[in-house]
N, C-alpha and C positions, 0 to 999 in steps of 0.2 A: 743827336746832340742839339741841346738847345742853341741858335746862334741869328744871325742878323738875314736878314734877306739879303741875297748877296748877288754879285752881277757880273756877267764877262761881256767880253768884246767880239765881235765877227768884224775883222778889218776887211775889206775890199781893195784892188792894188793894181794896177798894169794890165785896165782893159784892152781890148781889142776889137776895133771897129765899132767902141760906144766911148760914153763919155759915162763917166761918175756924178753923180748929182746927191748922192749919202752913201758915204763911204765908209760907214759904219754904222754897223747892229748892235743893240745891246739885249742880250740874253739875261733876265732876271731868276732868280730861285727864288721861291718864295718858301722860308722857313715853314717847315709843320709842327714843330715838336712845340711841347709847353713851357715854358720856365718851371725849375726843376722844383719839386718840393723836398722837404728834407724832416726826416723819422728819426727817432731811437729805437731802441730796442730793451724787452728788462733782461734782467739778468739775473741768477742764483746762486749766491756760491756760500760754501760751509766755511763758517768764522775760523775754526783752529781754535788750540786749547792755548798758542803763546805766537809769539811774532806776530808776522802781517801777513796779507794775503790781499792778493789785487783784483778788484772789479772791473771789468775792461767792459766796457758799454761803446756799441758799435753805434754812431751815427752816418746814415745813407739818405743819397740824394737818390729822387724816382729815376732820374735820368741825367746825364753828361751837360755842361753846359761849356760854351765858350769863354765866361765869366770868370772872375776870382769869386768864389763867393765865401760868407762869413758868416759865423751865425758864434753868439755866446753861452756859455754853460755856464752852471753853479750847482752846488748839492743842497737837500733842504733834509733836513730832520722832518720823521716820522714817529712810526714806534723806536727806531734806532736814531739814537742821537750822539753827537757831536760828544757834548756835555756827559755822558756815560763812557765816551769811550769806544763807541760801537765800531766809528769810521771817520776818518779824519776828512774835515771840508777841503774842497776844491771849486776853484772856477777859471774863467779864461775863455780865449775866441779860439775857436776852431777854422780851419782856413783850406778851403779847396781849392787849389788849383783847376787852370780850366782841363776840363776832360776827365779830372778826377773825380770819384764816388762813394768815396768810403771815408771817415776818420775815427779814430777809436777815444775813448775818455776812460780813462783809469783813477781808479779812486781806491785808497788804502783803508781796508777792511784791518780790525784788531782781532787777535784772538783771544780771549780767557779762559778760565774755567768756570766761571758764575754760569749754573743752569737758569736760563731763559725763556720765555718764546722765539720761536722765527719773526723776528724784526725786519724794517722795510726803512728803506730810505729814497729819496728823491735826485735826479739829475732833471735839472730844469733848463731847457733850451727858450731863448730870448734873442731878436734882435737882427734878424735875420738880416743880409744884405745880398742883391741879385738873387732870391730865392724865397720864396712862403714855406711855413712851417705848416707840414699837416700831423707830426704829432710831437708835442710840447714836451713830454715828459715822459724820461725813461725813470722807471721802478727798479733796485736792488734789494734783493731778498737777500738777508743774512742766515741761515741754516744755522742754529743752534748744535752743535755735537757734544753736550755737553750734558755727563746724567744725571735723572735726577738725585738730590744729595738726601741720604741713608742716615741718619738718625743712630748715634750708639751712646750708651750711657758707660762708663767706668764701674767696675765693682771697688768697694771701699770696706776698710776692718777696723772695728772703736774696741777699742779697751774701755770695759763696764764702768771701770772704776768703782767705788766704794761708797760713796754719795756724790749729790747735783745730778746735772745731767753733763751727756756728753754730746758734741753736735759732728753726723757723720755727714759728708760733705759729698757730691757727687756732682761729675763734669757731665756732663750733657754738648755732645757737639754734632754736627753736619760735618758730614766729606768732604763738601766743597758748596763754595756760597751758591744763593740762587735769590731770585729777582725779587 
C-alpha cells in the first residue's frame, strides 16, 4: 500500500541502578511502494437488435493507497456516435477509497436493427488526483448482430388495355436498414 513513512515509539521507564538520559526511541518505516497509477480496460459487447445493453468498463489502480483518490471520465464518439444513437454519453469522477482498487464505469449501449460495422467509441480518463494515469483511454467495441439486409422486389399484373400505355409499378425494399 502506497502510504506516508510512518514512526513508533520505544519508551524507556523505571531504571534500575542507572539513570535515563533518552528515554525514547523512534522507530521510522520508511514507505516502498509507488504512488498508485490508474488503467482502463476495453471492452466488447454485442449491440442488440432493441433496448439497451450496458458497457461496464473496469478502471484499476497498480496498487492500494492510503489516499482518497479521484480521477474524471467522459465518453468521446468514434466510429460510433452519440448523434446516431450508438450509446448514450456519460461522464463524472470516480472516487477510491483508501485501500480500494477497482471502480467500474457503465455506459448504455442501444440496440437496433440497422446492419453496420463494428463500431468503437471512447471512455477518456482525466484529472487524476493522489495518482498518475498510465493509461488514458479505455476503447468500446460495439458488435454489430445485425444481417446483412436481402434485397426483394414484389411481382405486379397490368391489364394491356386497348391503347396508350400502361405503367406496371414495382416495390423494391431491404429487410432491414443498413449504414
Amino acid at each position: 500500500k502506497f502510504e506516508p513513512n510512518e514512526s513508533f515509539f520505544v519508551n524507556l521507564s523505571s531504571p534500575t541502578n542507572a539513570t535515563i538520559s533518552d528515554n525514547q526511541g523512534v522507530g521510522t518505516i520508511t514507505d516502498n511502494d509507488t504512488q498508485p497509477t490508474i488503467t482502463i480496460d476495453d471492452i466488447t459487447i454485442t449491440e442488440g437488435s432493441s433496448g439497451t445493453q450496458t458497457a461496464v468498463f473496469t478502471v484499476t489502480l497498480s496498487n492500494p493507497s492510503y489516499q482518497t483518490i479521484t480521477v474524471n471520465y467522459s465518453t468521446a464518439d468514434n466510429t460510433a456516435t452519440v448523434a446516431d444513437g450508438d450509446y448514450n454519453s456519460t461522464s463524472g469522477t470516480l472516487t477510491f477509497a483508501p485501500g480500494q482498487t477497482t471502480q467500474t464505469i457503465s455506459v448504455v449501449v442501444n440496440g437496433d436493427t440497422k446492419f453496420e460495422p463494428t463500431e468503437t467509441f471512447f471512455v477518456n480518463l482525466s484529472s487524476a488526483v493522489n495518482a498518475t494515469i498510465a493509461d488514458n483511454q479505455g476503447v468500446g467495441t460495439i458488435t454489430n448482430n445485425d444481417l446483412q439486409p436481402t434485397i426483394s422486389i414484389n411481382d405486379v399484373t397490368v391489364t394491356e388495355g386497348n391503347s396508350g400505355t400502361q405503367t406496371a409499378t414495382f416495390t423494391v425494399s431491404l429487410s432491414n436498414a443498413s449504414y
